[in-house]
DOFIMAR-95774 format. One line per 2 residues: number of its first residue (from 1); their letters; for each residue x negated, y, z negated of C-alpha. Coordinates in steps of 0.001 Angstrom, whole numbers. Layout:
N
NUM = a = X Y Z ~ ...
END
This chain:
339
1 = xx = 8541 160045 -1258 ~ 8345 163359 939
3 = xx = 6655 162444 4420 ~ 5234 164808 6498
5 = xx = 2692 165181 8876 ~ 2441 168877 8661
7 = xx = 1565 168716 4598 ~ -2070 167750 5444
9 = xx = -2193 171315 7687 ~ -838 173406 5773
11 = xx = -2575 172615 2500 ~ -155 174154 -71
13 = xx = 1329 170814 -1365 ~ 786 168073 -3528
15 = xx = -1255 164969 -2767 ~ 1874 162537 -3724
17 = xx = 4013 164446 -687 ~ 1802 164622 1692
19 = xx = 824 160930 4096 ~ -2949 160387 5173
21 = xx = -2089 157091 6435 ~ -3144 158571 10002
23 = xx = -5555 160930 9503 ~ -7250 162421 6689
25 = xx = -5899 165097 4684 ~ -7537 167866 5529
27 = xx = -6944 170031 1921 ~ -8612 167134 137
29 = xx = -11003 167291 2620 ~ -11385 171302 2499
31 = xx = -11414 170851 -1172 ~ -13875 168623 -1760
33 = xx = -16250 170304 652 ~ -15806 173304 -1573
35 = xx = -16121 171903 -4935 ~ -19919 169795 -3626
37 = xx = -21256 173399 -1883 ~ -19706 175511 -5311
39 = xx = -22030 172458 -7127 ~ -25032 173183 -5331
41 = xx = -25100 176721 -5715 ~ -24680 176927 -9458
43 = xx = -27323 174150 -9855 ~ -29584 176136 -7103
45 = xx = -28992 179766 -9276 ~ -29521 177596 -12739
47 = xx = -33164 176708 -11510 ~ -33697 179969 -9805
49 = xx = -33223 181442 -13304 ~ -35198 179109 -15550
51 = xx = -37990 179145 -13163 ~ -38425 182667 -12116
53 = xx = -37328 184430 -15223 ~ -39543 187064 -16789
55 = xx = -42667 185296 -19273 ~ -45375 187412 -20756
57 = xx = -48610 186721 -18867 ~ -46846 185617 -15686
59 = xx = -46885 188416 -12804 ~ -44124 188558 -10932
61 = xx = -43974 187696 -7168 ~ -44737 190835 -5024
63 = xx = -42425 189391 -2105 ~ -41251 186263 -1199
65 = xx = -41462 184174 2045 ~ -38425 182304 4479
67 = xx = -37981 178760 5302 ~ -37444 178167 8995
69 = xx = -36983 174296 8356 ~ -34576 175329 5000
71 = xx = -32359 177771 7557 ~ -31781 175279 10251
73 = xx = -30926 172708 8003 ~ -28369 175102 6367
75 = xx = -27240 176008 9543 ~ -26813 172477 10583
77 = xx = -25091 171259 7775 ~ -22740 174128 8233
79 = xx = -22040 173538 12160 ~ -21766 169448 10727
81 = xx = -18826 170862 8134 ~ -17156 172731 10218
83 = xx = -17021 170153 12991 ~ -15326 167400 10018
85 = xx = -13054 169786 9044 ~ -11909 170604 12736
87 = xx = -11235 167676 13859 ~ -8965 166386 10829
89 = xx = -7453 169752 11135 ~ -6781 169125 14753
91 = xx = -5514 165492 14471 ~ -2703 167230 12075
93 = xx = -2043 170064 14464 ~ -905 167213 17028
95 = xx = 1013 165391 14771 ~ 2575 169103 13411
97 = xx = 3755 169550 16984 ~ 4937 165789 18250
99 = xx = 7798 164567 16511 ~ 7948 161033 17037
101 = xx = 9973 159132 19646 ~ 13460 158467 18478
103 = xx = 13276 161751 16291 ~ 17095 162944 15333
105 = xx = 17355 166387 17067 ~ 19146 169243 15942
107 = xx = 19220 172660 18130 ~ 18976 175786 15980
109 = xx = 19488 179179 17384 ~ 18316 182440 15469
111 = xx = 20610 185553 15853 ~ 21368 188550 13767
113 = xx = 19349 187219 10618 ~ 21863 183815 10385
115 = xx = 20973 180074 11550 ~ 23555 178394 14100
117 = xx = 22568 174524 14301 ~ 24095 172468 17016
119 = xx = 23756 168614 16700 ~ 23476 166240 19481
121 = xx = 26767 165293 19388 ~ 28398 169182 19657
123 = xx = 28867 169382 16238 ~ 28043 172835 15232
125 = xx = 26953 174034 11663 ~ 26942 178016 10842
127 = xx = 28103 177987 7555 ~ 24767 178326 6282
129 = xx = 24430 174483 5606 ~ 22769 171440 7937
131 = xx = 22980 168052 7954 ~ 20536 165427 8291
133 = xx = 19626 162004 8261 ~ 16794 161220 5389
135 = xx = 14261 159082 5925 ~ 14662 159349 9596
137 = xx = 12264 161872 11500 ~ 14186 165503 12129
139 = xx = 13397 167644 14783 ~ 14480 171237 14820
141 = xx = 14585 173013 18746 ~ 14497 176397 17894
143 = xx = 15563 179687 19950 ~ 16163 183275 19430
145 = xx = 18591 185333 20519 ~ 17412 188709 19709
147 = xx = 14135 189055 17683 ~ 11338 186826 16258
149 = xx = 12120 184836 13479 ~ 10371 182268 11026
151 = xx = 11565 178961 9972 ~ 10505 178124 6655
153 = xx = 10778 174734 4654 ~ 9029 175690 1111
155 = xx = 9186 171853 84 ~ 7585 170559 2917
157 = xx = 5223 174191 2898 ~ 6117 173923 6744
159 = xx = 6570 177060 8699 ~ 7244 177969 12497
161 = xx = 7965 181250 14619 ~ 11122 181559 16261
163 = xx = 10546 183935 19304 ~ 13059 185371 21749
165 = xx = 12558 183585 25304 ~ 10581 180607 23760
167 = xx = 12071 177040 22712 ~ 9458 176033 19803
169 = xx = 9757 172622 17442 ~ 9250 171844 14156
171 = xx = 9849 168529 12672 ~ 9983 166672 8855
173 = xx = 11247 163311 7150 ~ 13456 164142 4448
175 = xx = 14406 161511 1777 ~ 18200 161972 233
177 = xx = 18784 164992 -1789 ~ 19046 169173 -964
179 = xx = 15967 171430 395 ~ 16170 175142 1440
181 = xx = 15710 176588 4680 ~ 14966 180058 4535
183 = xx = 13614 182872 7397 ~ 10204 183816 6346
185 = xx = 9723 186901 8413 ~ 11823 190305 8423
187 = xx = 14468 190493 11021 ~ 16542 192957 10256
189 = xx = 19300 194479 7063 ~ 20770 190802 6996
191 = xx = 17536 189338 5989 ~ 17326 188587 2777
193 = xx = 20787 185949 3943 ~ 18829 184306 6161
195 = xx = 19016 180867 4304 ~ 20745 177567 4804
197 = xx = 20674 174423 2475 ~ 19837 171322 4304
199 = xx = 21684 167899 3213 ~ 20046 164713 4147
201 = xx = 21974 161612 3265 ~ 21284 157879 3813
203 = xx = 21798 156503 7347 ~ 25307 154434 5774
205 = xx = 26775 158458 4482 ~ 25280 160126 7394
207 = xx = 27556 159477 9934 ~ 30986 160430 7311
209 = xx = 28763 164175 6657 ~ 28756 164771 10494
211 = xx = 32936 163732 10741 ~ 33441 167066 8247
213 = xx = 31675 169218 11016 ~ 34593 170872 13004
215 = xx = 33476 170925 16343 ~ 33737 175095 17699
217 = xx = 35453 173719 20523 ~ 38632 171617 19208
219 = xx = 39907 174931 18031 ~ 40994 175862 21449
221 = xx = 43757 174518 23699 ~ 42928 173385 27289
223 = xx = 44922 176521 28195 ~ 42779 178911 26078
225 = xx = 39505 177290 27449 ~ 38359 180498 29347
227 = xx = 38586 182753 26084 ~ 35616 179964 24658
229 = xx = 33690 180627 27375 ~ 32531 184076 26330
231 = xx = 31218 181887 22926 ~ 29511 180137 25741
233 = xx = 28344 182968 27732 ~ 25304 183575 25363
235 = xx = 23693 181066 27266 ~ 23860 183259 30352
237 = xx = 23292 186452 28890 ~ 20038 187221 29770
239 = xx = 20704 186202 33375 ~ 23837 187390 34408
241 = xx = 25922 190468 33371 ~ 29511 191182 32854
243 = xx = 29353 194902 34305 ~ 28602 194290 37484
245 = xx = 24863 195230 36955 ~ 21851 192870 38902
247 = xx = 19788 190753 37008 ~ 18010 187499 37682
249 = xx = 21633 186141 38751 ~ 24282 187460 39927
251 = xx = 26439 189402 37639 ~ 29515 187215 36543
253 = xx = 31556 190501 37499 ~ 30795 189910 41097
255 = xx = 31700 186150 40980 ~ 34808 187006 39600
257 = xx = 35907 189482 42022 ~ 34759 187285 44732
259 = xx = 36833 184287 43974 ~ 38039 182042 46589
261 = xx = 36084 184416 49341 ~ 32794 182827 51185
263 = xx = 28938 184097 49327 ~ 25762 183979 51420
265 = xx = 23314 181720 50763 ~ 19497 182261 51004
267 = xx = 19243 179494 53755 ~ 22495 181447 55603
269 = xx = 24801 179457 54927 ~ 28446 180634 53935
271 = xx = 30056 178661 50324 ~ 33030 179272 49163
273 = xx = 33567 180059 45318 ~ 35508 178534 43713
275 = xx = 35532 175580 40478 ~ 33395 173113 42029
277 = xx = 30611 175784 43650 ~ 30648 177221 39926
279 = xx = 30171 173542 38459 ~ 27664 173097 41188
281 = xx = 25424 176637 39692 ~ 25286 175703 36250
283 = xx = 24601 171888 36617 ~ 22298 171940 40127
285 = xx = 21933 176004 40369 ~ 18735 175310 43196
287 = xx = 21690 173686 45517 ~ 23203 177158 46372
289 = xx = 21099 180006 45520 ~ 22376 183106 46512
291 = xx = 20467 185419 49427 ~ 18478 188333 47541
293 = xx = 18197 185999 44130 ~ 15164 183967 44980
295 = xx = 12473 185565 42035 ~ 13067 183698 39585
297 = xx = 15249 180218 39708 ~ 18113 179325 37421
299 = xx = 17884 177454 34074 ~ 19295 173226 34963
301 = xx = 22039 173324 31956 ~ 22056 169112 32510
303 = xx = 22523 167327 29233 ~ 22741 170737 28149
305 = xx = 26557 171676 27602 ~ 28844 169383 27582
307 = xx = 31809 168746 30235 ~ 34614 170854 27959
309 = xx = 31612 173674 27568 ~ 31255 173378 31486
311 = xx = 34882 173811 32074 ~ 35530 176527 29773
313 = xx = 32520 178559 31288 ~ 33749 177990 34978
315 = xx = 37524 179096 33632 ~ 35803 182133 32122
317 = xx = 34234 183431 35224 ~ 37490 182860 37476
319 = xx = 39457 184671 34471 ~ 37023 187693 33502
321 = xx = 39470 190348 33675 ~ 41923 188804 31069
323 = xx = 38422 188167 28448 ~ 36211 191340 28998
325 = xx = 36688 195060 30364 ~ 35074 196324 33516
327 = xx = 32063 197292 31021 ~ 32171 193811 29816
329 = xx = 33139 193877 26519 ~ 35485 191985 24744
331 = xx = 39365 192389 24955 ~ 41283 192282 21625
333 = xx = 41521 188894 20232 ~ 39253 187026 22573
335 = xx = 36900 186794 19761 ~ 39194 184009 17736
337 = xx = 40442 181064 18361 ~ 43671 180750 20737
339 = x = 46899 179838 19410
END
């Protein structure tokens, strides 16, 4: 059986899918409210009818008078409604946006209408297919790198914005079998491919799936390292530039050309660049923060990239001029692989 939470929210599913075991479920709820007030009218305008309707040698009413006591009780019953239905509503909100403890996460990042999911353990999926464990709690961590996007699960009917500069979450329990992710909101000529199948097998077949998942990184040699760090460099786009031009950071252009010379830190101090200062920025950036950059502090990549992604970033910087132009875009064949 389907399980999740978010069923009971979003209403558009079937009562054997969607759990109350925690709360109640707030479309039965919503529906049955309905169905008792929809009740009560047509009984109410059934009387009103037989009662009231035309009779010879009856006159007719020449106005009619209100019922304070009738009006606050309708009122009240209303405000009483509305409370019920808010705070089952609410209980599923919470669960909707806390995926349990020991929740498998996968990161998914949205750019140029196509779904890039990165699992825990590097393993990166862009083929337009993800893998999962089923009956195991999933938790999607979702970025853009360009516009807003929409997550959509139509089996689960569970739905979730993607928008540029925000991390947002969505999470489901699968059983085995196939279910379609698809983006939900226009993002460009590409969108209508904006879809991905998602896989989840048994905990025993799981861990075989995820050994077919070429890791990005394997494809390059030690020695080509630097030419993966421009794959890599996405993470630092919006910080620091390749032209030379200032943003939050400082532009990787001036890093480069300052290699093995002293940089001034905010506190005065004088550090050299070189590997381990570069190591030092990306995995404890508020050690050395650079004089004139103090707006706005660096994001802590900890736990973040892994030690190959660190290295290949670091050999990227010190080797700019062999992966970019002095505009910063690509050189021929940095793009691929290395031999």
């Amino acid at each position: 059986m389907m399980h999740n939470a978010a069923n009971l929210l979003t209403i558009a599913t079937t009562a054997g899918q969607a759990s109350g075991a925690a709360y109640a479920p707030v479309f039965g709820l919503i529906l049955v409210i309905s169905v008792v007030l929809l009740t009560l009218l047509l009984i109410a305008l059934v009387l009103i009818l037989v009662r009231y309707r035309r009779r010879a040698g009856v006159e007719a009413a020449s106005t009619a008078t209100g019922s304070p006591r009738l009006q606050a009780a309708g009122i009240g019953i209303a405000v009483i409604l509305m409370i019920i239905v808010f705070v089952a509503g609410i209980r599923g909100f919470a669960d909707l946006i806390t995926a349990p403890a020991l929740a498998y996460d996968v990161y998914v990042v949205a750019g140029d209408s196509a779904w890039t999911f990165e699992h825990r353990n590097g393993k990166i999926q862009d083929d337009g297919q993800l893998f999962v464990p089923a009956d195991r709690p999933v938790r999607l961590i979702m970025s853009s790198r360009d516009v807003t996007y929409s997550a959509f699960l139509p089996h689960f009917r569970i739905k979730q914005d993607i928008v540029p500069g925000r991390e947002t979450k969505l999470w489901f329990e699968a059983a085995p079998g196939e279910y379609r992710l698809i983006g939900s909101e226009y993002s460009g000529e590409k969108f209508a491919q904006m879809k991905a199948l998602v896989t989840a097998y048994p905990a025993d077949e799981f861990g075989a799936a995820l050994d077919t998942i070429a890791y990005w990184l394997d494809a390059y040699t030690n020695a080509g390292l630097y030419k993966a760090g421009y794959r890599l460099y996405v993470n630092c786009v919006s910080c620091h530039s390749l032209d030379g031009s200032k943003l939050i950071g400082p532009s990787f252009r001036e890093t480069h050309s300052m290699w093995g010379q002293p940089r001034v830190m905010e506190d005065g101090r004088e550090v050299v660049i070189d590997d381990e200062y570069a190591r030092r920025s990306i995995l404890a950036p508020q050690t050395d923060i650079v004089a004139g950059y103090t707006e706005e502090l660096m994001t802590n990549f900890t736990g973040q990239l892994r030690d190959r992604e660190v290295i290949a970033l670091i050999e990227f910087i010190r080797r700019l001029n062999e992966v970019v132009d002095e505009s910063g875009n690509p050189l021929p064949g940095i793009e691929t692989a290395d031999e």
